[in-house]
ROTILO-805664 format. One record per residue (C-alpha): residue in three letters; residue number from 1; y, z, x. Coordinates in pm, 1 decimal, always signed. Last residue first. Layout:
// residues N
<dokol><resn>ALA</resn><resi>NUM</resi><c2>Y</c2><c3>Z</c3><c1>X</c1></dokol>
...
This chain:
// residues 144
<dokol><resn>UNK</resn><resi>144</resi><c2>-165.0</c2><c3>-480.1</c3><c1>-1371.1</c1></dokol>
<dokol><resn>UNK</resn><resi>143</resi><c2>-267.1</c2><c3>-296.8</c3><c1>-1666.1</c1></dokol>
<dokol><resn>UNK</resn><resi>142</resi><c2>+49.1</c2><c3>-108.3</c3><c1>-1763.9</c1></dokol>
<dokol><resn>UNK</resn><resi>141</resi><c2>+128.6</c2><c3>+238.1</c3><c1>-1783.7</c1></dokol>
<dokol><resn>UNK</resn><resi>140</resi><c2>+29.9</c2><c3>+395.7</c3><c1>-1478.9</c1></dokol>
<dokol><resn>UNK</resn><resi>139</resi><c2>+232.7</c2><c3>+215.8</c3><c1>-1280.9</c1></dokol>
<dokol><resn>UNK</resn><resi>138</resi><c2>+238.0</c2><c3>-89.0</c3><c1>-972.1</c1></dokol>
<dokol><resn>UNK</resn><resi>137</resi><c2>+574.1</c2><c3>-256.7</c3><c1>-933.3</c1></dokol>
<dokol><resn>UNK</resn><resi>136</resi><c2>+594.0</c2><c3>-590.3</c3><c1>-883.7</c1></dokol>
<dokol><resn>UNK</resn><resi>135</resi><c2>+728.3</c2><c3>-728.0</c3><c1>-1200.4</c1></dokol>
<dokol><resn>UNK</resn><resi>134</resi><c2>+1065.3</c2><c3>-680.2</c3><c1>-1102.3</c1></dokol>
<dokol><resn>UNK</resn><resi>133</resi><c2>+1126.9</c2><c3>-333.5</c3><c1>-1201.1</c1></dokol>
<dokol><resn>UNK</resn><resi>132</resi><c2>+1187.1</c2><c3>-45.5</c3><c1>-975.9</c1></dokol>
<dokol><resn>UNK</resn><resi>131</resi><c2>+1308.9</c2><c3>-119.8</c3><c1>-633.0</c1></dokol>
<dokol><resn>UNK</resn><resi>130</resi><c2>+1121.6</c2><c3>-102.2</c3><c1>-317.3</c1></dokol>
<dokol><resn>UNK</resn><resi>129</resi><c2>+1078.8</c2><c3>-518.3</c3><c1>-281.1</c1></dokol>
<dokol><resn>UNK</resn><resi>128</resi><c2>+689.8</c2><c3>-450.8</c3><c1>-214.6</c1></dokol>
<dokol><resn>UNK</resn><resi>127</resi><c2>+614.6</c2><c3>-185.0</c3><c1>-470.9</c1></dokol>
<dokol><resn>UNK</resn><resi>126</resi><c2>+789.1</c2><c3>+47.2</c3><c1>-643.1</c1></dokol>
<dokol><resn>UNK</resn><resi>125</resi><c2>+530.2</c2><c3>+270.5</c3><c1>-706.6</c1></dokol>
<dokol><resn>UNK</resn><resi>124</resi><c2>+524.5</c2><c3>+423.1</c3><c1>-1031.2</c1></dokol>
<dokol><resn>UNK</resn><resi>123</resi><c2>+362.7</c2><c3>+730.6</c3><c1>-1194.5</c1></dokol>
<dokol><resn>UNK</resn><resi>122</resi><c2>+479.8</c2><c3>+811.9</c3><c1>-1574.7</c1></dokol>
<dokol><resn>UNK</resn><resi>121</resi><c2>+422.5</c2><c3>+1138.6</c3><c1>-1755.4</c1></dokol>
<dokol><resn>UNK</resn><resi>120</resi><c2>+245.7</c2><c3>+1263.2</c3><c1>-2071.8</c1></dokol>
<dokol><resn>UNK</resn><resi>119</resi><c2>+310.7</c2><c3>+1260.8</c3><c1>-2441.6</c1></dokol>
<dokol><resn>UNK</resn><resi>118</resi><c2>+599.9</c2><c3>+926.5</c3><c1>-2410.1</c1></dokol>
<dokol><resn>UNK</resn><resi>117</resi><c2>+369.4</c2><c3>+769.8</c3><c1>-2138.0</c1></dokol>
<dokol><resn>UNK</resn><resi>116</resi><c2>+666.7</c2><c3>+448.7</c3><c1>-2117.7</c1></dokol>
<dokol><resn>UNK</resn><resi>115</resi><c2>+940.6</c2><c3>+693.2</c3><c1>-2015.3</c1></dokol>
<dokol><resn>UNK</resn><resi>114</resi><c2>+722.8</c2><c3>+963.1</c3><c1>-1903.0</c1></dokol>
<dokol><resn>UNK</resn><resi>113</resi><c2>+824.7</c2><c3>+1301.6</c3><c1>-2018.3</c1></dokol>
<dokol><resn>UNK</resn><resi>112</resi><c2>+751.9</c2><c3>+1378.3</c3><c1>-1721.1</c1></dokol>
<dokol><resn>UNK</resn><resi>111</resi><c2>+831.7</c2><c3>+1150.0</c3><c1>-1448.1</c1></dokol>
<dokol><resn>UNK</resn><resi>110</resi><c2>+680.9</c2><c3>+1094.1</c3><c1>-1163.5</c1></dokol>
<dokol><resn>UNK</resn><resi>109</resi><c2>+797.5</c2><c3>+814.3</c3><c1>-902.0</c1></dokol>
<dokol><resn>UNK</resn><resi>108</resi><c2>+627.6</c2><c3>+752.8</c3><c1>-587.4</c1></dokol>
<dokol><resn>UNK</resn><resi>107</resi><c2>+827.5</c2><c3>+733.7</c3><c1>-232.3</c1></dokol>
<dokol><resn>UNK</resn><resi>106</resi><c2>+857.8</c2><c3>+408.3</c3><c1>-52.4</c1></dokol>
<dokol><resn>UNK</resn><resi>105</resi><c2>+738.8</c2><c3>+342.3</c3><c1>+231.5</c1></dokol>
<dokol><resn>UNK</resn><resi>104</resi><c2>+578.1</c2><c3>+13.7</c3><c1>+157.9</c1></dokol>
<dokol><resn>UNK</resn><resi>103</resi><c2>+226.0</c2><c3>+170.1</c3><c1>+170.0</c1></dokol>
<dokol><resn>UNK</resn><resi>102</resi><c2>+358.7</c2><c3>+420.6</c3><c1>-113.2</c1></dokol>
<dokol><resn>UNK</resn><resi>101</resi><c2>+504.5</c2><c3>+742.5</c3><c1>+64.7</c1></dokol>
<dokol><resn>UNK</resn><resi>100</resi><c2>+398.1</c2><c3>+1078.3</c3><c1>+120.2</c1></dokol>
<dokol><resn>UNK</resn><resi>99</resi><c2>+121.7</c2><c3>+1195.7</c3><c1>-99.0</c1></dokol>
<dokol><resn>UNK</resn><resi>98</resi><c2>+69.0</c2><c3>+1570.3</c3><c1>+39.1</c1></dokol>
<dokol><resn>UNK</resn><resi>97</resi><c2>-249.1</c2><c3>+1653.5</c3><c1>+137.9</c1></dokol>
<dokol><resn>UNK</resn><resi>96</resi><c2>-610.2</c2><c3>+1707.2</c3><c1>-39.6</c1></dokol>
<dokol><resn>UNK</resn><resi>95</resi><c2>-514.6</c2><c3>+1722.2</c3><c1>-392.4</c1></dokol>
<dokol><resn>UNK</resn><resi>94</resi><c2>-601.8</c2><c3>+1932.9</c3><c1>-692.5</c1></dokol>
<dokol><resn>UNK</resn><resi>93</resi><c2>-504.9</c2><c3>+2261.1</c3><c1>-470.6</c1></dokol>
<dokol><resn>UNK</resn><resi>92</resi><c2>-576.9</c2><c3>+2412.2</c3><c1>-708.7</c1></dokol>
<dokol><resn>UNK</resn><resi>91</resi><c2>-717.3</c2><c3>+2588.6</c3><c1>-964.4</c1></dokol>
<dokol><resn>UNK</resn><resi>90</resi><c2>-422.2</c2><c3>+2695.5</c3><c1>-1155.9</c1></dokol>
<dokol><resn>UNK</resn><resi>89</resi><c2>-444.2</c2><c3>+2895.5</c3><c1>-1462.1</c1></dokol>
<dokol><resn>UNK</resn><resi>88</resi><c2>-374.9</c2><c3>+3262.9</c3><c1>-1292.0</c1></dokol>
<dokol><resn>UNK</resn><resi>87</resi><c2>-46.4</c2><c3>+3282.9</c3><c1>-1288.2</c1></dokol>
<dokol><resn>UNK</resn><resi>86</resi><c2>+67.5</c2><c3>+2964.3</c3><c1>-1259.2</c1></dokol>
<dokol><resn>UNK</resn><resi>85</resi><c2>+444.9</c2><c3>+3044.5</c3><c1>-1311.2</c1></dokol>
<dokol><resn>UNK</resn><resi>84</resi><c2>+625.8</c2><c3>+2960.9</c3><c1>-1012.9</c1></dokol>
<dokol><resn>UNK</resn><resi>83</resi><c2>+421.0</c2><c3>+2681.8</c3><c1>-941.7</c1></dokol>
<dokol><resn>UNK</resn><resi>82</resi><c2>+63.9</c2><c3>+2715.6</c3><c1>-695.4</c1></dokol>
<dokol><resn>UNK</resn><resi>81</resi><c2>+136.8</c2><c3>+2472.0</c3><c1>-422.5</c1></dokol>
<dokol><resn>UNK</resn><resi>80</resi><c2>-95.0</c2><c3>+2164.4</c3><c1>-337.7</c1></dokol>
<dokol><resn>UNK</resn><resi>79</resi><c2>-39.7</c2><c3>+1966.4</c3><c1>-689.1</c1></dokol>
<dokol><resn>UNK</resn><resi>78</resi><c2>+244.9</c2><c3>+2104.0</c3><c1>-743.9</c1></dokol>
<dokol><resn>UNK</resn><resi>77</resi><c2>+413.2</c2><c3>+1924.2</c3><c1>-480.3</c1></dokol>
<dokol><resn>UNK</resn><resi>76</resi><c2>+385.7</c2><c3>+1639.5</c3><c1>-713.7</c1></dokol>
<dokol><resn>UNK</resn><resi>75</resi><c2>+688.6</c2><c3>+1720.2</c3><c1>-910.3</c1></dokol>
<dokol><resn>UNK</resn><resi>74</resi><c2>+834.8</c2><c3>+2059.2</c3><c1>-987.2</c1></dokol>
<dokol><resn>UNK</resn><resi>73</resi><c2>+1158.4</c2><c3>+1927.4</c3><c1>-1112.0</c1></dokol>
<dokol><resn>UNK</resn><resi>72</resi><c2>+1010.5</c2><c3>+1617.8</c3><c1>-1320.2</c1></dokol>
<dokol><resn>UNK</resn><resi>71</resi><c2>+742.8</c2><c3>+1905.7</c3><c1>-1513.7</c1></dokol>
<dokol><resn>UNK</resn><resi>70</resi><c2>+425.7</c2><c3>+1954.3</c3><c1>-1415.2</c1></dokol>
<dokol><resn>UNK</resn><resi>69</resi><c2>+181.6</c2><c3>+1877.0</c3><c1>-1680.4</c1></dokol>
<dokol><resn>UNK</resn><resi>68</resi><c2>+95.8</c2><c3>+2103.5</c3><c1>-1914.7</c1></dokol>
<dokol><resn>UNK</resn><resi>67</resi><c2>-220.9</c2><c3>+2374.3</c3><c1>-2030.7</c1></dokol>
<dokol><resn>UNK</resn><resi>66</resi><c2>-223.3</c2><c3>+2514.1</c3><c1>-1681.1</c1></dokol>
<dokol><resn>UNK</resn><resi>65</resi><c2>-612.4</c2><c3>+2442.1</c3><c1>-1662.1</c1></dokol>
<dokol><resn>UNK</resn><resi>64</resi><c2>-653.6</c2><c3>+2103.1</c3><c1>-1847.3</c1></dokol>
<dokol><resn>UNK</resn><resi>63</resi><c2>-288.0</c2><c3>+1986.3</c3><c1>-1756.4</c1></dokol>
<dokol><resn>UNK</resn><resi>62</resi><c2>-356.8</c2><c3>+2018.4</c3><c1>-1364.3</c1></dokol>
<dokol><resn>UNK</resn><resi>61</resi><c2>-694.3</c2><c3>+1850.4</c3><c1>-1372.4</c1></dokol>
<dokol><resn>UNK</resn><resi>60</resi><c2>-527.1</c2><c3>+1532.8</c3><c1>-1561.4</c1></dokol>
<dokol><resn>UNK</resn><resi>59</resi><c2>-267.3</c2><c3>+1554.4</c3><c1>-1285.9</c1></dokol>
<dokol><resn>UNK</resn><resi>58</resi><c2>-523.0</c2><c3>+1554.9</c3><c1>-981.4</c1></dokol>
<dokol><resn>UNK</resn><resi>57</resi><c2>-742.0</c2><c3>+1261.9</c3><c1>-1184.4</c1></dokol>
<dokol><resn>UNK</resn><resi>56</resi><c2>-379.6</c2><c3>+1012.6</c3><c1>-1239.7</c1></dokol>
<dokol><resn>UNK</resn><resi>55</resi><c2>-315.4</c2><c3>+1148.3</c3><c1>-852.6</c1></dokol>
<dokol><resn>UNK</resn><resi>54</resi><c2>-620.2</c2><c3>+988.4</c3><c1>-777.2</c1></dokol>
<dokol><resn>UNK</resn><resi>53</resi><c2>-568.4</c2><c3>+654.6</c3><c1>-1016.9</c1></dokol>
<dokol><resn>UNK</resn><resi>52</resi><c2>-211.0</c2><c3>+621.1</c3><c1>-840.5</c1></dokol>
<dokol><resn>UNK</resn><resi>51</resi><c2>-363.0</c2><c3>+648.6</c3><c1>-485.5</c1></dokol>
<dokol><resn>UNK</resn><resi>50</resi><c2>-618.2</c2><c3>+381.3</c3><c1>-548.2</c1></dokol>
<dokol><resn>UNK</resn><resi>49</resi><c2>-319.0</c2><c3>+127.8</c3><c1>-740.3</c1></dokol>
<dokol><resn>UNK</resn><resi>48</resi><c2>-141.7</c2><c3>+187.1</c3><c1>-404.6</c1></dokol>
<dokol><resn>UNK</resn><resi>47</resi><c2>-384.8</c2><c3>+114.5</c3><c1>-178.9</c1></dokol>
<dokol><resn>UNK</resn><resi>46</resi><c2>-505.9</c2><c3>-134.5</c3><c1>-368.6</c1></dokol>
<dokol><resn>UNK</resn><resi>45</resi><c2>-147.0</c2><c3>-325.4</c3><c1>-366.6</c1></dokol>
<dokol><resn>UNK</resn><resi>44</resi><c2>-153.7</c2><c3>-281.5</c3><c1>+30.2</c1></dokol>
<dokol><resn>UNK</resn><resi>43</resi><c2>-486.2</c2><c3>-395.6</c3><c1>+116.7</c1></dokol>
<dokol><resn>UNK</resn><resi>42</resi><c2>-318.7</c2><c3>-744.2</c3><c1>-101.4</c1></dokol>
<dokol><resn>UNK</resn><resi>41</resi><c2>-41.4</c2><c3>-732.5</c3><c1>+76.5</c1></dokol>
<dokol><resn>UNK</resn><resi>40</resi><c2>-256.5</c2><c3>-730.0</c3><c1>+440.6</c1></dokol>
<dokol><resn>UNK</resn><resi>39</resi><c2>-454.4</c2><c3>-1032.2</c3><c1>+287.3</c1></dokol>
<dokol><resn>UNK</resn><resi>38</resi><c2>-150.5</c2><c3>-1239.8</c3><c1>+181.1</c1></dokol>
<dokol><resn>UNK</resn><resi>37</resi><c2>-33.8</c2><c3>-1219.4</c3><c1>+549.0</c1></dokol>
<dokol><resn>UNK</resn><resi>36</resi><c2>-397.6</c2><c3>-1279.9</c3><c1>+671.2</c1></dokol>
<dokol><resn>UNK</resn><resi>35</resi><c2>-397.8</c2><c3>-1579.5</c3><c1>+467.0</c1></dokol>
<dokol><resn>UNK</resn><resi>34</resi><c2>-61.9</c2><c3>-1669.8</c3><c1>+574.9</c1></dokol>
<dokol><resn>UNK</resn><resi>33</resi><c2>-84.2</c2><c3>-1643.9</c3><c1>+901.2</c1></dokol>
<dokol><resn>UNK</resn><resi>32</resi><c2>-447.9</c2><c3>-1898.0</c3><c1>+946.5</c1></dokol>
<dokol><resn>UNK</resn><resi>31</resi><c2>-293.3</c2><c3>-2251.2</c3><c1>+779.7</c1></dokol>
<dokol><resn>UNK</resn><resi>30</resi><c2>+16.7</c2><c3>-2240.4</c3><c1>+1007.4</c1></dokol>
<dokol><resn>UNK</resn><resi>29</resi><c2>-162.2</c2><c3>-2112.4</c3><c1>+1313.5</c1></dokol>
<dokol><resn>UNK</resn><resi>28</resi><c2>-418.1</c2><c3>-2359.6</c3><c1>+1274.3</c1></dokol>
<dokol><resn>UNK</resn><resi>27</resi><c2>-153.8</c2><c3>-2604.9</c3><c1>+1265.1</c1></dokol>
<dokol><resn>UNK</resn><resi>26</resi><c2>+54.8</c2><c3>-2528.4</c3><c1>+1544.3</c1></dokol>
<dokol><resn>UNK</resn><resi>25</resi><c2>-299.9</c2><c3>-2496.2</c3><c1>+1732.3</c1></dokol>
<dokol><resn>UNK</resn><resi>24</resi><c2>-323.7</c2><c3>-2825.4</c3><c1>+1654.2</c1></dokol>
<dokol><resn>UNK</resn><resi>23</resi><c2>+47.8</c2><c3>-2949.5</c3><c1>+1786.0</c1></dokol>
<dokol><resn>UNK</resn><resi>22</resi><c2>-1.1</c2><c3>-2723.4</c3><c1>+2083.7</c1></dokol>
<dokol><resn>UNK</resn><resi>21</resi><c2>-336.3</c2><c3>-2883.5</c3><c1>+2196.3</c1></dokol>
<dokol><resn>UNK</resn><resi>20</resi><c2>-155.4</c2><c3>-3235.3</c3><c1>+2120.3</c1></dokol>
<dokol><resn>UNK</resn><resi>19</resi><c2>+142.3</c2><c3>-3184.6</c3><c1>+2320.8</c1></dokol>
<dokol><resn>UNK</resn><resi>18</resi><c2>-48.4</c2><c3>-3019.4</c3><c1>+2648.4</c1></dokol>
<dokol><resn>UNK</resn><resi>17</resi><c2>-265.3</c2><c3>-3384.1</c3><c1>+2588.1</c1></dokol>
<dokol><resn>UNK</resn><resi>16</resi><c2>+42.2</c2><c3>-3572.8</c3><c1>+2586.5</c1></dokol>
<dokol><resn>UNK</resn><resi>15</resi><c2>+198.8</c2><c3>-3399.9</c3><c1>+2899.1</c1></dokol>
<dokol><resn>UNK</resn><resi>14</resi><c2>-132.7</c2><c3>-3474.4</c3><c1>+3046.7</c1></dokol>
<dokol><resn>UNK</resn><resi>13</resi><c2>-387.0</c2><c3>-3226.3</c3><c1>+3184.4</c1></dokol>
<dokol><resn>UNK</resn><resi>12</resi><c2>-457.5</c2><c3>-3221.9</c3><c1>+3525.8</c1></dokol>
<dokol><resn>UNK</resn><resi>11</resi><c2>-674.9</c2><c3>-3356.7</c3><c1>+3808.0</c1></dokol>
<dokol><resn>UNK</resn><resi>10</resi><c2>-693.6</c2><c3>-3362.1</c3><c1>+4117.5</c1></dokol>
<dokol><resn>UNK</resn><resi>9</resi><c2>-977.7</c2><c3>-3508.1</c3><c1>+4353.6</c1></dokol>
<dokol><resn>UNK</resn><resi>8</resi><c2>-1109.5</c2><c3>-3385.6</c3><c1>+4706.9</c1></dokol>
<dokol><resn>UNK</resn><resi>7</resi><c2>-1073.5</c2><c3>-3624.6</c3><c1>+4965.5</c1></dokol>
<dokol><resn>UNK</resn><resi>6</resi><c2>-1358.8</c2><c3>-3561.8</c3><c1>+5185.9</c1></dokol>
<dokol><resn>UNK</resn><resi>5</resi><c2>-1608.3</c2><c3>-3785.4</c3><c1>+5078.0</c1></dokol>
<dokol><resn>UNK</resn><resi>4</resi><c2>-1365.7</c2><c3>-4040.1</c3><c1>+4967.8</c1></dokol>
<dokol><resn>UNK</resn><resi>3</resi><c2>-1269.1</c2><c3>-4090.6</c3><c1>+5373.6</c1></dokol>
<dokol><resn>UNK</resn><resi>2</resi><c2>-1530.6</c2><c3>-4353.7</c3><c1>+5428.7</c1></dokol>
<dokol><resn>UNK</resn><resi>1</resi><c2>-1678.1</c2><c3>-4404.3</c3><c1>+5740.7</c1></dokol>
């Protein structure tokens, strides 16, 4: 009788077909990352540039019914509480909640006078590096 019938037969992978696998999924990995990396900054820029235009609409609503804009020392906070002198121009809240931080976490800059707006204010998010200047920034000013 012959004993292959009951020997049962092993098999496993090679060390040079383990190598391989990992060597291609080295490369997939290589070639996938950064897309998805470039992706996530790129959510992050339109997030920015979306929160910008809304507080650009908020501000615009504030001026047409208190007659200004808020000044550097009131800020954005005006924008859910009534200043010390709204009497009864403002219509607000003109946003929903506070604005926190840019999606770098990173507070926004308002300034009014703006520096560049010279009759209104500027808006600036610092953007990735989280210092101003440096061509990354995202404003109100500019077109980028």
């Amino acid at each position: 009788m012959s004993r292959q019938g009951n020997r049962s037969v092993r098999r496993a992978f090679t060390l040079i077909e383990l190598l391989l696998v990992m060597v291609i999924l080295a490369i997939l990995a290589a070639v996938v990352v950064p897309k998805f990396t470039a992706r996530s900054e790129q959510a992050k820029i339109s997030a920015a540039k979306t929160t910008i235009a809304n507080l650009d609409t908020a501000l615009d609503a504030f001026e047409v019914d208190m007659g200004r804009y808020p000044n550097a020392n009131e800020g954005l906070a005006v924008l859910l509480n009534p200043p010390s002198d709204a009497g009864t121009n403002w219509h607000g809240p003109y946003i929903k909640k506070d604005v926190g931080n840019d999606p770098w976490g990173h507070p926004y800059i308002y300034r009014c006078p703006g520096q560049y707006n010279k009759s209104g204010y500027d808006l600036v998010s610092m953007g990735p590096d989280g210092k101003e200047g440096g061509g990354d920034d995202i404003d109100n000013w500019s077109n980028k």
